[in-house]
C-alpha positions as CSV (number, residue, x, y, z in Angstrom):
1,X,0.0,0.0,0.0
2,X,1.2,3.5,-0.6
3,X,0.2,6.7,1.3
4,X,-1.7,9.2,-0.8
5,X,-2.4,12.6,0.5
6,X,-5.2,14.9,-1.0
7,X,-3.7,18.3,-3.3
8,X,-7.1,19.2,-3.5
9,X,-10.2,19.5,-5.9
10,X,-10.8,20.6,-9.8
11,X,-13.3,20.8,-12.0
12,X,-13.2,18.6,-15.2
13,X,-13.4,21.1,-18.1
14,X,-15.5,19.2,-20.1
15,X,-18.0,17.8,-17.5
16,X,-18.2,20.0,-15.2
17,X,-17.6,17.5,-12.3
18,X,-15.3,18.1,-9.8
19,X,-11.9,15.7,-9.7
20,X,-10.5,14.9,-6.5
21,X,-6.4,15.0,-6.7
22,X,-4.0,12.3,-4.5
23,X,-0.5,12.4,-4.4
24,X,1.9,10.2,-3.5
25,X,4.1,11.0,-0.8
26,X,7.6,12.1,-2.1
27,X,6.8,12.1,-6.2
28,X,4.9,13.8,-8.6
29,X,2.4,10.8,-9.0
30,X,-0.9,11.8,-9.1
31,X,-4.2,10.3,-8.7
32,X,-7.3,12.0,-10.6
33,X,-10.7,10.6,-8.9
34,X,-14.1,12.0,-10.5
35,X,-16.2,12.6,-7.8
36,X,-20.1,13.9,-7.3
37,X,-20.7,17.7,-6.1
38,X,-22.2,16.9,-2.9
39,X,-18.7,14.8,-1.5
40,X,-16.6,17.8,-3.5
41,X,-18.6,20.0,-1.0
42,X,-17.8,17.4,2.2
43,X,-14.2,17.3,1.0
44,X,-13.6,20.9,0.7
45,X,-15.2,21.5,4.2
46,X,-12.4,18.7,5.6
47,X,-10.0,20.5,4.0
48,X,-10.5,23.8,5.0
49,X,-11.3,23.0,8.8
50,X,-14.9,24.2,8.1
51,X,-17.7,24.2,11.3
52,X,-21.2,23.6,10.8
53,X,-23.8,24.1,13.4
54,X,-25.3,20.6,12.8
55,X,-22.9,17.3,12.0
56,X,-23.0,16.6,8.3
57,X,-23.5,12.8,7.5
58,X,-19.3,12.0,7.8
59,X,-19.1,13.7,10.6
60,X,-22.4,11.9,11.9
61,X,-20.6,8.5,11.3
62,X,-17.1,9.7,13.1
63,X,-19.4,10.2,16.0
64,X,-21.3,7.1,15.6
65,X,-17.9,4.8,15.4
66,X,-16.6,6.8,18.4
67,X,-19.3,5.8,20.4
68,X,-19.3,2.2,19.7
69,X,-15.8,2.7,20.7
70,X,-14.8,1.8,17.0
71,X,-12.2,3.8,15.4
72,X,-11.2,4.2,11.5
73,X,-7.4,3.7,11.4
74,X,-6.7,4.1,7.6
75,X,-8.6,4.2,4.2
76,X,-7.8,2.3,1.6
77,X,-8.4,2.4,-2.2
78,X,-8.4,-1.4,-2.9
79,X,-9.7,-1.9,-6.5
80,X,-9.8,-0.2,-10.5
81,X,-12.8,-2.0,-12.1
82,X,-13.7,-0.5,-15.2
83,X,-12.7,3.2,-14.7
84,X,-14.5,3.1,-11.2
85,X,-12.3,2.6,-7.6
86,X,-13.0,1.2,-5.2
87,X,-12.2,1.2,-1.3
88,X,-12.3,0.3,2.0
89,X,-13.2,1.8,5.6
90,X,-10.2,-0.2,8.1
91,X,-11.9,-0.2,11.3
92,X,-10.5,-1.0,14.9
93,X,-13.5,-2.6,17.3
94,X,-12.9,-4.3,20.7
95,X,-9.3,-5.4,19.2
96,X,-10.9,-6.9,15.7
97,X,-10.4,-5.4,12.4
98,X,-13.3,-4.7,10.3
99,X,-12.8,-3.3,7.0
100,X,-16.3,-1.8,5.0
101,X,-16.7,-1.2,1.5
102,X,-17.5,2.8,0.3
103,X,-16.6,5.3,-2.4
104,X,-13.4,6.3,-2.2
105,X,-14.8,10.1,-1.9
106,X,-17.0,9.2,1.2
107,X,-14.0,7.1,2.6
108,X,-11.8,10.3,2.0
109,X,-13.9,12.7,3.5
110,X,-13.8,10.5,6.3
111,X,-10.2,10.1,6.4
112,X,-9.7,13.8,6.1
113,X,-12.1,14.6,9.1
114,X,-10.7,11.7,11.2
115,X,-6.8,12.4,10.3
116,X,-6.3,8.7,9.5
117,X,-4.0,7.5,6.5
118,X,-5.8,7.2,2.9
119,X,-3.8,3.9,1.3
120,X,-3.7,3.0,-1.9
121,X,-2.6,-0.4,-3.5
122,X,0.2,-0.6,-6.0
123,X,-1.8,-2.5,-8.4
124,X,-4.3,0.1,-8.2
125,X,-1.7,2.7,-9.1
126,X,0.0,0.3,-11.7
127,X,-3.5,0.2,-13.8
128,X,-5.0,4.0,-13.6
129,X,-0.9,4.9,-15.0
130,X,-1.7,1.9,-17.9
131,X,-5.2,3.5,-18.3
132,X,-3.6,6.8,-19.1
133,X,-1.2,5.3,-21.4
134,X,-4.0,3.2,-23.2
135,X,-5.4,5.7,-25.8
136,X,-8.9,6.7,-26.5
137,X,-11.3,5.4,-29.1
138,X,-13.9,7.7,-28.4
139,X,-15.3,10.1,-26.0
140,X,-16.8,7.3,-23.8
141,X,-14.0,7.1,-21.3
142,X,-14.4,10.9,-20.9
143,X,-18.0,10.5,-20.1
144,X,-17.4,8.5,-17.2
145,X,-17.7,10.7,-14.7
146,X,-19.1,11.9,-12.4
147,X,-19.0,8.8,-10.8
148,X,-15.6,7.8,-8.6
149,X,-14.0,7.4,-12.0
150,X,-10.4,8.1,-13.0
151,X,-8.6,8.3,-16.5
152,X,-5.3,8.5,-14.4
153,X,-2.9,11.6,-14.9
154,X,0.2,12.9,-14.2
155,X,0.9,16.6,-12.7
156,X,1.5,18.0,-16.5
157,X,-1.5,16.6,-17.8
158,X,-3.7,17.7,-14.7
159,X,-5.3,20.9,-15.9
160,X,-5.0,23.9,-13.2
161,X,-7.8,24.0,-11.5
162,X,-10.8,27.3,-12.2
163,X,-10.8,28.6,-8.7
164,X,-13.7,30.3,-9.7
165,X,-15.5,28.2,-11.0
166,X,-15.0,25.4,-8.2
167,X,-15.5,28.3,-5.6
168,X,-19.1,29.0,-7.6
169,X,-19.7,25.2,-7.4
170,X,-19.0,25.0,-3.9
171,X,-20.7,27.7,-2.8
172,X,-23.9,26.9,-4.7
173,X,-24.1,23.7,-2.6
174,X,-23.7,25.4,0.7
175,X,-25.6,23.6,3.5
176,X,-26.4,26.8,5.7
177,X,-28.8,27.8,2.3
178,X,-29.6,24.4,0.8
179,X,-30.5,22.5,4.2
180,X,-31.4,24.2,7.6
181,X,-30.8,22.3,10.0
């Protein structure tokens, strides 16, 4: 396994959706994940120490596990199935591992709020690098997202993000407008 940390969240020029970057520690690998706007919006929050007045759901499930006395130890991006990833909660209960399927962006969020390790398999690595290398034969593979989709990128080939854009985005989905709570 190889520790990713986030670099932080664009916006796919031709979608619209927003990407959620990884890096591996020491390089210039990157990791391009095609998220949904509502777990852009969670992520961003994580990453930029946000309150809310009311727990969001991640922070909702944090609390739950804490007071089962469970903790999340790591995150881990396990699988690459055709363009989608997939990943793993890695739970500590009573002395027992438990590890529970999710997204990768709901597992991230997660690991982001908790401070835990987000872990992603070689292999996993090996194929979204071969999947950039493959090319395309149409726009299909493009059209993948929004889903937890990647076409796999390196920093060069990562667009800069539109601040603005993302930031309009973002702020369109606020929770103190959309959902009183």
């Amino acid at each position: 396994m190889v520790e990713m940390k986030v670099v932080g969240l664009s916006l796919d020029e031709s979608t619209k959706a927003p990407i959620l970057v990884l890096r591996r520690e020491e390089s210039d690998e990157l990791l391009p994940i095609w998220i949904g706007a509502m777990e852009a919006m969670a992520i961003s929050l994580a990453l930029n120490n946000v309150d809310v007045p009311r727990p969001l759901t991640h922070d909702l499930l944090l609390h739950t596990l804490h007071a089962l006395r469970a903790e999340l130890v790591a995150v881990d991006l396990v699988d690459l199935r055709e363009g989608t990833y997939f990943a793993e909660l890695v739970l500590i209960a009573g002395g027992r591992q438990a590890r529970v399927d999710c997204r990768p962006s709901d597992g991230i969020a997660l690991a982001l709020r908790a401070g835990v390790p987000i872990l992603v398999r070689e292999d996993v690595l090996r194929r979204a690098a071969e999947d950039r290398m493959r090319p395309m034969q149409d726009d299909s593979a493009v059209l993948r997202a929004p889903g937890d989709t990647t076409l796999g990128m390196t920093r060069e080939q990562l667009d800069e993000p539109d601040e603005k854009e993302l930031s309009d985005l973002l702020q369109s989905l606020d929770p103190e407008t959309k959902y009183r709570m």
